[in-house]
C-alpha positions as CSV (number, residue, x, y, z in Angstrom):
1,X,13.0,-16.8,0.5
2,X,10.6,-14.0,-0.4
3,X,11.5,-11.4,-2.5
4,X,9.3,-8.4,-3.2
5,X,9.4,-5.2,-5.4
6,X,8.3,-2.0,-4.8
7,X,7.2,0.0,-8.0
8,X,5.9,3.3,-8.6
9,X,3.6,2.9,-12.0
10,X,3.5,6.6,-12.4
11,X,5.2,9.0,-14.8
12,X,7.1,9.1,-18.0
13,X,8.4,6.1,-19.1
14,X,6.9,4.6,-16.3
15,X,3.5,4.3,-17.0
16,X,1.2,1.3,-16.4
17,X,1.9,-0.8,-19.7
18,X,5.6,0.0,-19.3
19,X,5.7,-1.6,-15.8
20,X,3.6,-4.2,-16.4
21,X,6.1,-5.5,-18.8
22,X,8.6,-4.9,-15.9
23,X,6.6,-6.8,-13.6
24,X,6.1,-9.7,-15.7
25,X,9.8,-10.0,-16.2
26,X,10.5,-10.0,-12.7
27,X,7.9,-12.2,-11.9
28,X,9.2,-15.0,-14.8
29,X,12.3,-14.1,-12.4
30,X,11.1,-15.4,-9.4
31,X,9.4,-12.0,-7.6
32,X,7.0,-13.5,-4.9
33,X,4.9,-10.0,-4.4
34,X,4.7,-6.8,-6.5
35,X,4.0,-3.5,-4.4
36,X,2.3,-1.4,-6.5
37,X,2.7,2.4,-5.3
38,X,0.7,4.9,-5.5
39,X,-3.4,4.8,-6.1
40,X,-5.0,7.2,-7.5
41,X,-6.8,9.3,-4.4
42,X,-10.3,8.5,-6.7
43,X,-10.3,4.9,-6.8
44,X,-7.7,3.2,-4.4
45,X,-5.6,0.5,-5.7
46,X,-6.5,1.2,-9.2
47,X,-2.9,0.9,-10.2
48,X,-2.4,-2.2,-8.8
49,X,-5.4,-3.4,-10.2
50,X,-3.7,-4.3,-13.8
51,X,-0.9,-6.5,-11.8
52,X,-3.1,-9.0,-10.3
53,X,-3.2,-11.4,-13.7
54,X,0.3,-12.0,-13.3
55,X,-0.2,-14.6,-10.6
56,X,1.5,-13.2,-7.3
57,X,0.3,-11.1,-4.3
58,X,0.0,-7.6,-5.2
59,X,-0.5,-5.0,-2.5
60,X,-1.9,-1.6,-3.0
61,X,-0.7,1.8,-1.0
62,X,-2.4,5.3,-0.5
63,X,-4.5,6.3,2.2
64,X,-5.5,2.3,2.6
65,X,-5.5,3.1,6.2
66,X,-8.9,4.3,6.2
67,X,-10.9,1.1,6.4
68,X,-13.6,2.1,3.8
69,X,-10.4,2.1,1.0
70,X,-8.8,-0.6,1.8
71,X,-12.1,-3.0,2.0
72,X,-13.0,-1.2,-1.3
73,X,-9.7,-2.5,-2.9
74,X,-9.9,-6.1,-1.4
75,X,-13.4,-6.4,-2.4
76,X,-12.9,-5.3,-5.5
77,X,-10.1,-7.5,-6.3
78,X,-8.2,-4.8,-7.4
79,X,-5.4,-5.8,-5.0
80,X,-4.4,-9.2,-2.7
81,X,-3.1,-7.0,0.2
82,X,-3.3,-3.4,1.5
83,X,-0.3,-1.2,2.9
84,X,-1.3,0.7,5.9
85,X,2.0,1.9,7.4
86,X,1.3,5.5,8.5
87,X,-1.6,4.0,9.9
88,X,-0.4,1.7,12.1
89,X,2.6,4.5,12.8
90,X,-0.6,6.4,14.2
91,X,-2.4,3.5,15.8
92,X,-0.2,0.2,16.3
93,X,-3.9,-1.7,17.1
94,X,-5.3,-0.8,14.0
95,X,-6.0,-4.2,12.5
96,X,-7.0,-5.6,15.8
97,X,-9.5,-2.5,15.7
98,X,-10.6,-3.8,12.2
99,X,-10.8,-7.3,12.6
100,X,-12.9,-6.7,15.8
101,X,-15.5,-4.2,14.3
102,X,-13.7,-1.0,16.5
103,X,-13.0,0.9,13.3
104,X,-14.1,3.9,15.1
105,X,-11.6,4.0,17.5
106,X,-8.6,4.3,15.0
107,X,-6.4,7.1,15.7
108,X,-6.4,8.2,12.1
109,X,-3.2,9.6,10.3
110,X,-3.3,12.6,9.2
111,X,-0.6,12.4,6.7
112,X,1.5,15.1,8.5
113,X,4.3,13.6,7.4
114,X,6.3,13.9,10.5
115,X,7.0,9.9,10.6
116,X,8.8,10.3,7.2
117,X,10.8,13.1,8.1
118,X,11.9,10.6,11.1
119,X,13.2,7.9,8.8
120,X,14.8,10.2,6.8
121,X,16.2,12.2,9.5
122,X,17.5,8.5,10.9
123,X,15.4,9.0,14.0
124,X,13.1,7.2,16.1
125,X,9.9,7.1,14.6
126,X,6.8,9.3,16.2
127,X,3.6,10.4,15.2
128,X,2.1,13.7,15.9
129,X,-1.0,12.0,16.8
130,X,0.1,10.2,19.8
């Protein structure tokens, strides 16, 4: 079984040395991967960055769906994965784009928001892009 946790490292009495010491407890409780929400828009997955010496996967979110970001935080190492849902909400062949060098034909997101307001609103998901 995998089991993941999604955590926001942001705010008071959530800041990064507080959740670290979350995360390490859930790790030493059997947490496979730690998804570490948001980056900062100035450095992606510098808040996940921190996570990675406590020996599982940790993804990184924000804006990772443009390419440059998200090779910046695998390259880095400041992450083991990158979230790119509202990207692939936008364009469901965006990694096949990636992986075969087409990263100019993404239909980008434009962070409208319109595919949140769908989930919350219990709807089918769309994109204003399509």
């Amino acid at each position: 079984m995998l089991l993941l946790y999604r955590h926001t490292p942001v705010g008071p009495g959530y800041g990064i040395e507080e959740s670290l010491a979350l995360a390490k407890a859930l790790v030493e409780a059997g947490v496979d991967v730690l998804d570490l929400s948001p980056s900062s828009i100035e450095t992606p997955g510098d808040r996940a960055a921190p996570f990675t010496s406590l020996g599982v996967p940790v993804i990184a979110v924000n804006e990772l769906d443009r390419v440059d970001r998200a090779v910046e935080v695998l390259r880095e190492g400041r992450a083991s994965l990158v979230a790119v849902g509202r990207g692939l909400i936008a364009d469901p062949e965006w990694a096949n784009k990636v992986r075969e060098g087409r990263s100019d034909e993404i239909v980008s997101c434009i962070y409208c928001d319109a595919c949140h307001d769908d989930l919350r609103a219990g709807v089918p998901v769309g994109c204003s892009q399509w």
